[in-house]
DOTOR-766728 format. One record per residue (C-alpha): residue in one letter; y, z, x. Coordinates in steps of 0.001 Angstrom, whole numbers. Each point is the difference from the previous one (the first is absolute). Example, Ala and Ser with C-alpha at 12.3 -4.5 7.8 and 13.67 -1.06 7.14 Angstrom:
BEGIN
{res->a; v->-4500; w->7800; u->12300} $
{res->s; v->3440; w->-660; u->1370} $
END
This chain:
BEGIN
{res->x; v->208734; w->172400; u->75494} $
{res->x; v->2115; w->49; u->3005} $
{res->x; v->3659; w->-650; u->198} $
{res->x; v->1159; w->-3692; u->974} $
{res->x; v->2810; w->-518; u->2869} $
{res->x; v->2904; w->-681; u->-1581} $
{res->x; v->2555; w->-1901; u->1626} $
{res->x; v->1387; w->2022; u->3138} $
{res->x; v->-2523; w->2407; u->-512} $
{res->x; v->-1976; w->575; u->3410} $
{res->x; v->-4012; w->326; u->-638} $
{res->x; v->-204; w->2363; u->2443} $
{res->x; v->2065; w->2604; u->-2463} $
{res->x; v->-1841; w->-523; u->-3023} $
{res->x; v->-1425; w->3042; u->-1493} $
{res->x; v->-2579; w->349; u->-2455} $
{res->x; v->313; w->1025; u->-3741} $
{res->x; v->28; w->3257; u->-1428} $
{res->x; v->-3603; w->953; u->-535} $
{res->x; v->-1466; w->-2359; u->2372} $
{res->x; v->-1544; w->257; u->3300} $
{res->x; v->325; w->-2550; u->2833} $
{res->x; v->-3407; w->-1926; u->991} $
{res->x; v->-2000; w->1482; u->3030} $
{res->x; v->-2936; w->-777; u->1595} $
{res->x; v->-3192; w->2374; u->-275} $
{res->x; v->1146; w->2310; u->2810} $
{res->x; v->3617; w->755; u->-1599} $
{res->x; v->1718; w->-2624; u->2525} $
{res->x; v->1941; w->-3043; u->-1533} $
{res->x; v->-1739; w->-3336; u->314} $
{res->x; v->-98; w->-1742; u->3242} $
{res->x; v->571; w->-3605; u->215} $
{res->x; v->-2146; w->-2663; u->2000} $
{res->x; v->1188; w->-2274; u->2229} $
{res->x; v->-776; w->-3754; u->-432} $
{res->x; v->-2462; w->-1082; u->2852} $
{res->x; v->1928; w->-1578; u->2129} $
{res->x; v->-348; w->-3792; u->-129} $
{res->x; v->-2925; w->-1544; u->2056} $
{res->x; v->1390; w->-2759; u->2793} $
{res->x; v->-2159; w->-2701; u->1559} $
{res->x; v->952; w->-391; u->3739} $
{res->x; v->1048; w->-3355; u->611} $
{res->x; v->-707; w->-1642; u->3161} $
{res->x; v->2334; w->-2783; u->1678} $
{res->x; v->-838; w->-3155; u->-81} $
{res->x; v->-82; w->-769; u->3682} $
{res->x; v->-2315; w->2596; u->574} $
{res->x; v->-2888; w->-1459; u->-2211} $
{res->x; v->787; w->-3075; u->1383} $
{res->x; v->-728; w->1298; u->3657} $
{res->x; v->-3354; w->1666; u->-987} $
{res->x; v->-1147; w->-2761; u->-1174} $
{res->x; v->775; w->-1606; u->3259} $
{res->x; v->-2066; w->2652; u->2096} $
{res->x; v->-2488; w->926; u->-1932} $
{res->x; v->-2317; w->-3049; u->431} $
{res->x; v->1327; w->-37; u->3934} $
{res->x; v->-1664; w->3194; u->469} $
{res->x; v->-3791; w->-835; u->-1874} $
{res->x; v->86; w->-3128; u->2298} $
{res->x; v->755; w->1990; u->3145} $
{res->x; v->-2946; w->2593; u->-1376} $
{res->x; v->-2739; w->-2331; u->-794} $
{res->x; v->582; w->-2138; u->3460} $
{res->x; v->-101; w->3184; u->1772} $
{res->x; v->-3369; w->867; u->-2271} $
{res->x; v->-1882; w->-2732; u->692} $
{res->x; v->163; w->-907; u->3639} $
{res->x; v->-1172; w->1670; u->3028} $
{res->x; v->1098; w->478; u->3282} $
{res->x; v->-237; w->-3278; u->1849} $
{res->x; v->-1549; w->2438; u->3175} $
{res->x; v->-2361; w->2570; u->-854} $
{res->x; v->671; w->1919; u->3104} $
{res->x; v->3534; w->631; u->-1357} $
{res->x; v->-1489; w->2778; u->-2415} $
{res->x; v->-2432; w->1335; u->2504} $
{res->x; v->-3586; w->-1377; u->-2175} $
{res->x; v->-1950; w->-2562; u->611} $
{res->x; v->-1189; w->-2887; u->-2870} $
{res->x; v->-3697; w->1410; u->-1192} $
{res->x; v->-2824; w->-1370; u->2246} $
{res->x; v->-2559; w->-2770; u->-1925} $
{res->x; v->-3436; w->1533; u->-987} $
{res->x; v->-2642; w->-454; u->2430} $
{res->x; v->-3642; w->-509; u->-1050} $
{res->x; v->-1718; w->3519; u->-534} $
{res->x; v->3317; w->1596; u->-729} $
{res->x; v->1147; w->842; u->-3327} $
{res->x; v->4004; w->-690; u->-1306} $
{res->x; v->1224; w->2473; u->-2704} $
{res->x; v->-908; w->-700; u->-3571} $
{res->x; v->-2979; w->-2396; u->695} $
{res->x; v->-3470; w->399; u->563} $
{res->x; v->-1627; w->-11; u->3920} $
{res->x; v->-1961; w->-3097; u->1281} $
{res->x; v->-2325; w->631; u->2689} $
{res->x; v->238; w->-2691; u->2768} $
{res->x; v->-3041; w->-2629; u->25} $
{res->x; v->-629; w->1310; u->-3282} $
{res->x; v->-2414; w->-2571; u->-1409} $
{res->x; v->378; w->-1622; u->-3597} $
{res->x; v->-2494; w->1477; u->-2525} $
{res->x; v->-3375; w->-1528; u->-543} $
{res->x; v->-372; w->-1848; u->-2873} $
{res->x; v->-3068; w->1403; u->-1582} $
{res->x; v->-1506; w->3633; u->442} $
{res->x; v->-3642; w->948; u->437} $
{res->x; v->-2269; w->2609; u->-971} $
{res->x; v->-3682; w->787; u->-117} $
{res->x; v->-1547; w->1442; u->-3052} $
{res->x; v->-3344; w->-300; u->-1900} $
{res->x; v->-1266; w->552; u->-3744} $
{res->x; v->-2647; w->2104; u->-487} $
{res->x; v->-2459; w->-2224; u->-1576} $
{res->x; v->376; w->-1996; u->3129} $
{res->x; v->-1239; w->3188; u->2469} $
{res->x; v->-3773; w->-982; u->31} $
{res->x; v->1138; w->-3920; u->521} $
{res->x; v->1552; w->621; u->3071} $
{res->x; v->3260; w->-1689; u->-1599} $
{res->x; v->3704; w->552; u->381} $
{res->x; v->3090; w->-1006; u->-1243} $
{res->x; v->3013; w->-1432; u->2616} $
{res->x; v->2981; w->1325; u->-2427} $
{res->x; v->3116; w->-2844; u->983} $
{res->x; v->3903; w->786; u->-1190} $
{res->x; v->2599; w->-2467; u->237} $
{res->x; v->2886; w->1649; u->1298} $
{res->x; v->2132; w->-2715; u->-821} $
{res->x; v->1959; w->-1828; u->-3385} $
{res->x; v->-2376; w->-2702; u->-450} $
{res->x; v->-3480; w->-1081; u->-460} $
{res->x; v->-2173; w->-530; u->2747} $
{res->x; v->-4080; w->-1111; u->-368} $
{res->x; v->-2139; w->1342; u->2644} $
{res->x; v->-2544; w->-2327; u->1242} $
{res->x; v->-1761; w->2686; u->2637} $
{res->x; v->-221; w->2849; u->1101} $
{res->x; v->-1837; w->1639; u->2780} $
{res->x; v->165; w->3609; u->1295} $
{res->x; v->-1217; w->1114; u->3327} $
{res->x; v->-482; w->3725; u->894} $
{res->x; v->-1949; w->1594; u->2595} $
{res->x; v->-2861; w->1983; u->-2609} $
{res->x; v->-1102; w->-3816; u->-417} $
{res->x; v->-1418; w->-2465; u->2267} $
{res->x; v->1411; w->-2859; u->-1876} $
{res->x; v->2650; w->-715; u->-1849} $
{res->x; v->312; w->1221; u->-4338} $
{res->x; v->511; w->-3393; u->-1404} $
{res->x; v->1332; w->-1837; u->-3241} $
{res->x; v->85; w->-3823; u->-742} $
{res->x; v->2177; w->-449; u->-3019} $
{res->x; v->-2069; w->-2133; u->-2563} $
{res->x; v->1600; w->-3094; u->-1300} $
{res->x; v->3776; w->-592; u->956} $
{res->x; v->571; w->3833; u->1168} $
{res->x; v->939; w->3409; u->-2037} $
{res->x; v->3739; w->463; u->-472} $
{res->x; v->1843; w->2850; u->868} $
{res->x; v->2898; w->652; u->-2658} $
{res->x; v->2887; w->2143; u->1635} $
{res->x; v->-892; w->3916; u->39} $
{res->x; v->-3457; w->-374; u->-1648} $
{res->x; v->-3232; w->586; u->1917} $
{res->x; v->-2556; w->-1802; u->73} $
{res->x; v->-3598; w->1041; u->960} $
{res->x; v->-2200; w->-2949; u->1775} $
{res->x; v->-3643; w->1559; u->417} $
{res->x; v->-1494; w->-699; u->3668} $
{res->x; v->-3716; w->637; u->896} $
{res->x; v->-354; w->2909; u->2794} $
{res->x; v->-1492; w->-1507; u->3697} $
{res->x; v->-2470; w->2025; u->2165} $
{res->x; v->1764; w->3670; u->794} $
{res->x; v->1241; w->-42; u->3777} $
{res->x; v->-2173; w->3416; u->925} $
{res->x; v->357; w->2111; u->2842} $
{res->x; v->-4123; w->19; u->2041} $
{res->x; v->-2590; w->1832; u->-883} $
{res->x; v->469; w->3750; u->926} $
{res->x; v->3483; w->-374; u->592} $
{res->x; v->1719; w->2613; u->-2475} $
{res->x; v->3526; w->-552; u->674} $
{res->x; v->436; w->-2003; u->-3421} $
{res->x; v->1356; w->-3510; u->-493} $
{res->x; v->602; w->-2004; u->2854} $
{res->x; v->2886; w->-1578; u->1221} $
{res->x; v->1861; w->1136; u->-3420} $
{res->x; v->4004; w->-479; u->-567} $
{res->x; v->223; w->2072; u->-2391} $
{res->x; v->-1398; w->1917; u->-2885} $
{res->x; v->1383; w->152; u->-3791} $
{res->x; v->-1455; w->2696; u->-1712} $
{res->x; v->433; w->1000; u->-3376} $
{res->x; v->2891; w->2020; u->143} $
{res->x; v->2196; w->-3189; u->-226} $
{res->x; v->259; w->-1020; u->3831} $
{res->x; v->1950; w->-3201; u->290} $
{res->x; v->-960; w->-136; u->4365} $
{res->x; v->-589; w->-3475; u->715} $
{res->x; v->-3652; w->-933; u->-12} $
{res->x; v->52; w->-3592; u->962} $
{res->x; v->1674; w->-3393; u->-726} $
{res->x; v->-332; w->-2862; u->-2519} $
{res->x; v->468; w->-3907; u->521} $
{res->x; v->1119; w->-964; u->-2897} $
{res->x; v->841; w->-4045; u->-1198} $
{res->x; v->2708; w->-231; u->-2126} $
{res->x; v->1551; w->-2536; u->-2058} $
{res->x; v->3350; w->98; u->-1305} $
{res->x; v->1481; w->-2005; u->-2993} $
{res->x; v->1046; w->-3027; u->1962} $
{res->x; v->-3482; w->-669; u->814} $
{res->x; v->577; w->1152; u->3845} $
{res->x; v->-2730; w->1958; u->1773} $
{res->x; v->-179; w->2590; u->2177} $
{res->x; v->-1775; w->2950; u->1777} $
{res->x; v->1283; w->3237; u->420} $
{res->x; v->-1672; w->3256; u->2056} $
{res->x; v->1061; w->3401; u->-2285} $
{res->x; v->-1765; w->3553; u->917} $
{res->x; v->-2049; w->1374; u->-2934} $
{res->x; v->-64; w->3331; u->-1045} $
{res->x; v->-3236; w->2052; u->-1473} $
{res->x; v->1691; w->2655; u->-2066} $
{res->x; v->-3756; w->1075; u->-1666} $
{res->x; v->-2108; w->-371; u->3200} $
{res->x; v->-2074; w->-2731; u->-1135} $
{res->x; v->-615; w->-1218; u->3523} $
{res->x; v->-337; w->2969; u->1350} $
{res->x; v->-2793; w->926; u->-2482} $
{res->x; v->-2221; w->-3127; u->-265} $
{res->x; v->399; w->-23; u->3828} $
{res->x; v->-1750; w->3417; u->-66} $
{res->x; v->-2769; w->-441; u->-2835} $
{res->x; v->-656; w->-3325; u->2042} $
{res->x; v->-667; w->1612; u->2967} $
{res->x; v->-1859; w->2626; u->-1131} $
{res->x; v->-1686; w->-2103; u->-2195} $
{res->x; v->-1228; w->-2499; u->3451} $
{res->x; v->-1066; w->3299; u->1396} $
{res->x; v->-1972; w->1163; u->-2825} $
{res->x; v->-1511; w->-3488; u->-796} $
{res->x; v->-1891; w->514; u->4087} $
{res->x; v->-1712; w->2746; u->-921} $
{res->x; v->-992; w->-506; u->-3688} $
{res->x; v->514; w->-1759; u->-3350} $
{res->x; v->1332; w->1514; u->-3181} $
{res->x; v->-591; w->-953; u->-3167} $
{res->x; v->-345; w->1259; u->-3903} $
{res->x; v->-2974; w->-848; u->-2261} $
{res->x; v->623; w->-1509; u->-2989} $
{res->x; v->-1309; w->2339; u->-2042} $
{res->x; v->1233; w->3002; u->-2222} $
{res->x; v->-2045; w->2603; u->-1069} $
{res->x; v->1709; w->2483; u->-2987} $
{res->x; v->-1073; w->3457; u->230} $
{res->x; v->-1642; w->1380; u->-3002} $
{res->x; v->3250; w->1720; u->-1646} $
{res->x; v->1934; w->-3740; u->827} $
{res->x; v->2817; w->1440; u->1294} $
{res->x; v->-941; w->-563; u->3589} $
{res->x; v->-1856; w->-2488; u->2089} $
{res->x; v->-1501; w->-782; u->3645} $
{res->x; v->451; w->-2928; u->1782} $
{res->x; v->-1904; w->-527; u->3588} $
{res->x; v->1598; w->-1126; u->3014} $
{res->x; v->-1684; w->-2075; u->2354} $
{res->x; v->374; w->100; u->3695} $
{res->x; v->-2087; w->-2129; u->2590} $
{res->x; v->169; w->182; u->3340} $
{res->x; v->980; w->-2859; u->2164} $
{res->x; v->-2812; w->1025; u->2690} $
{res->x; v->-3032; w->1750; u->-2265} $
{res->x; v->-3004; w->1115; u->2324} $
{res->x; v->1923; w->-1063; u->3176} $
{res->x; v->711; w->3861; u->1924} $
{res->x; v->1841; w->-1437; u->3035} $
{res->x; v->2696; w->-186; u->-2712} $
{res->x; v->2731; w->2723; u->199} $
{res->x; v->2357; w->-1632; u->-2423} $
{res->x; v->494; w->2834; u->-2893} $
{res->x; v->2944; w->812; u->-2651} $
{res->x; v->326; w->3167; u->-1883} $
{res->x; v->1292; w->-40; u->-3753} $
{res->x; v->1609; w->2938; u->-39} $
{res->x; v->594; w->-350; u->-4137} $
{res->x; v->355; w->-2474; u->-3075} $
{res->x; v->3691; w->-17; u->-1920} $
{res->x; v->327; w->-321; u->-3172} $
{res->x; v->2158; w->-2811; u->-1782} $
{res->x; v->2138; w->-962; u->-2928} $
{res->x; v->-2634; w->-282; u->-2380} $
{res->x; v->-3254; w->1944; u->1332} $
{res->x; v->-225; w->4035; u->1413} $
{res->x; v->-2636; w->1683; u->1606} $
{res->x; v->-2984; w->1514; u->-2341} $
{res->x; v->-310; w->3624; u->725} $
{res->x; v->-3650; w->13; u->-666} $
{res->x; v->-774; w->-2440; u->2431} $
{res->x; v->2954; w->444; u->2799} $
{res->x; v->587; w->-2588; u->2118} $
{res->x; v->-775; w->406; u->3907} $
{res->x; v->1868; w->1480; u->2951} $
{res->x; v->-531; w->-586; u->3534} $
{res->x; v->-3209; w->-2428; u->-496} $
{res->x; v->-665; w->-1852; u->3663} $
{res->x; v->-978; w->-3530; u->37} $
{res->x; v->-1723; w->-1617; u->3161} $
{res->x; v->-233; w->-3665; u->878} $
{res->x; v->-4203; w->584; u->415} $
{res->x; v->-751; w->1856; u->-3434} $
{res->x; v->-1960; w->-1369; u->-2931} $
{res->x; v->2070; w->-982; u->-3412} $
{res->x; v->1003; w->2475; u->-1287} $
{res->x; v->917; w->1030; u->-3869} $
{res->x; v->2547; w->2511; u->-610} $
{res->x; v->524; w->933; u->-4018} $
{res->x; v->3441; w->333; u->-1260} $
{res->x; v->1230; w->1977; u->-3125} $
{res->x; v->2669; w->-1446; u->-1884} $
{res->x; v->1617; w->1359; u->-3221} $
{res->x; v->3478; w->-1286; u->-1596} $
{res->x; v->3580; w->842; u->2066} $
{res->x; v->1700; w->-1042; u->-2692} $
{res->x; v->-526; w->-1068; u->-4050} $
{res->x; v->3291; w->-906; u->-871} $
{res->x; v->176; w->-3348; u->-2217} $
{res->x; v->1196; w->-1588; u->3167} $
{res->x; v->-2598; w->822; u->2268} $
{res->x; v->-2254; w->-2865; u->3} $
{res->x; v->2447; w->-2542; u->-1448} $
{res->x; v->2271; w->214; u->2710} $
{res->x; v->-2527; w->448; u->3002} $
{res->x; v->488; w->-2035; u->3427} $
{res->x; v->-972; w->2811; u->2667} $
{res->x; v->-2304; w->2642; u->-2143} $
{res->x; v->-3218; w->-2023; u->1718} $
{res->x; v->985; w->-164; u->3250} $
{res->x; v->-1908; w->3050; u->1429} $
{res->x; v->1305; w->1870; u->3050} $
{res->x; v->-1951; w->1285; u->2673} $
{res->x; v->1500; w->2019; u->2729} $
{res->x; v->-1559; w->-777; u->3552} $
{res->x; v->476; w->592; u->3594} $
{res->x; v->-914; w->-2414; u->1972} $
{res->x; v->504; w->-1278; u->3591} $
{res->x; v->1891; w->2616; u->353} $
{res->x; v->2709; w->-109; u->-2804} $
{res->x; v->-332; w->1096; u->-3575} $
{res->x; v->1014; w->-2033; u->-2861} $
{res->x; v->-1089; w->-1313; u->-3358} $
{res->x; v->-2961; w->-2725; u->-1149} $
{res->x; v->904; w->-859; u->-3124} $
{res->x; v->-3562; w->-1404; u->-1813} $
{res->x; v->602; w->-2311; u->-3073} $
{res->x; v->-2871; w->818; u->-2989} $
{res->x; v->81; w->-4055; u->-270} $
{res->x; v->-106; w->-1695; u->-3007} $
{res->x; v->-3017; w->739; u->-2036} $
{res->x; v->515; w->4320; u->793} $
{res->x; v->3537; w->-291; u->-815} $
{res->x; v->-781; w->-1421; u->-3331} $
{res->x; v->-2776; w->3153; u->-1245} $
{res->x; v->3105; w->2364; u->2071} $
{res->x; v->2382; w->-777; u->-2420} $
{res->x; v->-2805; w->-281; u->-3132} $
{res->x; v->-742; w->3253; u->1008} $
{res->x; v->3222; w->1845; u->254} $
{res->x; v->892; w->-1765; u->-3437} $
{res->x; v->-3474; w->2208; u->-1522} $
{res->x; v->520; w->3183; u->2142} $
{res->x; v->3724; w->154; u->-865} $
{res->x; v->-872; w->-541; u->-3648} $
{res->x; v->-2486; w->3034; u->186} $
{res->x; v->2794; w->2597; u->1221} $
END
């Protein structure tokens, strides 16, 4: 225990016991004592000041925002000009450029195209797409090209075919007569536009007049360009031709019968070729086959090979020319799914241009063709 202060005793003088030691801290030094923070104040501001803030403050937003949003009354006071209005042709930042006398999109889009069981029918399809948000019905539709001397039409049967927005429709259209260039000219098609091939070409190769019909029962006729992506034009215009070149100096045809080799897996079929002038030698009309092609469903026999280079003249006698045939294909699919494997090409020159004759086997033929590939198929 320590000694208590008496009365007139100063603390200061107070000793400790006998025996004791006085308190110190860790380092030997007494105890030192910590001062009270001193008391936190809140500065107080006078009333008359608040009172004037609030008396500018809004003064000075309303000077800021007038000065914000309004102009100079003269724009040659800051030196500019006020930006010029867009002319047609030109372009203003942020939008899209519009050509001047750029016309308004057609309504409908056209195409030529033709299905392949069609090829020997001398058939295509007019393939229509309404560009626009609703229905139209097409009442007829006629494309004119120069590969044709007429015009590729379509009558719609009935009340029209409609044309739902973004779907195409195919209308089929019997060919015309080929436009070809004379005989002995071999310069190729005459007077053409242009050519689609089958690399995708979307050049225009003519123009359709088309009637249309919109929901309100109001008709009109429009003139849009047509496209021939595949070539279909391009192509019958050339098998045409050659075909009108061919057809002056002899016929072609195929027997209708089949004859099976022994083994089955093969067969010959005879082509047939008559000339248009037999026995007449002032004559000079001639085409040269310079070989057969093979198709979907039928390939060339090895043991009887088909021929190369065989001249025809206008003034010979019929002639017979045997064909060996064996299978090009015996998948399941082969004969259920045939439109083309009939169709027989020949490759000519003629009038001076080559091409290809395609021969049909005709009905009866195509019938033992298929009976037969079904046997010879089932032999392998």
């Amino acid at each position: 225990m320590t000694n208590r202060p008496g009365p007139g005793t100063s603390p200061s003088r107070l000793l400790p016991r006998c025996g004791t030691r006085a308190y110190t801290g860790r380092m030997g030094s007494p105890p030192t004592r910590r001062r009270p923070p001193p008391e936190r104040r809140t500065a107080q501001i006078p009333p008359r000041r608040v009172r004037a803030a609030l008396t500018i403050v809004p003064l000075l937003v309303s000077v800021f925002l007038a000065v914000a949003c309004t102009g100079p009354a003269n724009p040659a006071a800051t030196g500019t000009s006020p930006p010029a209005a867009p002319t047609p042709g030109s372009s203003v930042p942020g939008t899209a450029s519009v050509p001047s006398g750029t016309p308004s999109a057609a309504p409908v889009t056209a195409a030529m195209n033709q299905f392949r069981d069609n090829y020997s029918k001398q058939i295509v399809e007019i393939q229509l797409t309404n560009t626009t948000s609703a229905a139209l019905t097409v009442e007829a539709a006629d494309v004119t090209t120069a590969l044709f001397a007429g015009a590729i039409g379509w009558t719609a049967p009935g009340g029209g075919t409609e044309l739902p927005p973004g779907q195409p429709k195919s209308l089929p259209a019997l060919l015309p007569a080929a436009a070809c260039p004379a005989a002995g000219d071999a310069s190729g098609n005459a007077g053409t536009e242009a050519t689609g091939t089958a690399s995708g070409s979307e050049a225009k190769a003519g123009e359709a007049t088309l009637r249309l019909r919109d929901t309100t029962g109001a008709v009109r006729q429009v003139t849009v360009a047509v496209t021939d992506p595949f070539g279909v034009l391009t192509r019958n215009n050339d098998e045409q031709c050659v075909a009108q070149a061919a057809n002056a100096v002899a016929g072609f045809r195929f027997a209708p019968d089949l004859r099976p080799t022994a083994d089955g897996r093969a067969a010959v079929v005879d082509l047939v070729i008559t000339s248009r002038h037999a026995g007449d030698s002032t004559s000079k009309q001639a085409l040269t086959i310079d070989g057969v092609g093979g198709t979907t469903l039928l390939a060339e026999d090895a043991a009887a090979p088909w021929p190369h280079g065989l001249e025809i003249t206008a003034d010979q006698p019929e002639r017979v020319v045997p064909l060996g045939l064996r299978p090009a294909r015996c998948d399941p699919h082969a004969v259920a799914e045939d439109k083309v494997g009939t169709l027989i090409p020949l490759h000519v020159t003629v009038a001076g241009r080559a091409g290809t004759l395609k021969i049909d086997a005709g009905m009866a033929l195509r019938g033992r063709i298929y009976d037969f590939v079904t046997a010879a198929c089932g032999r392998q």
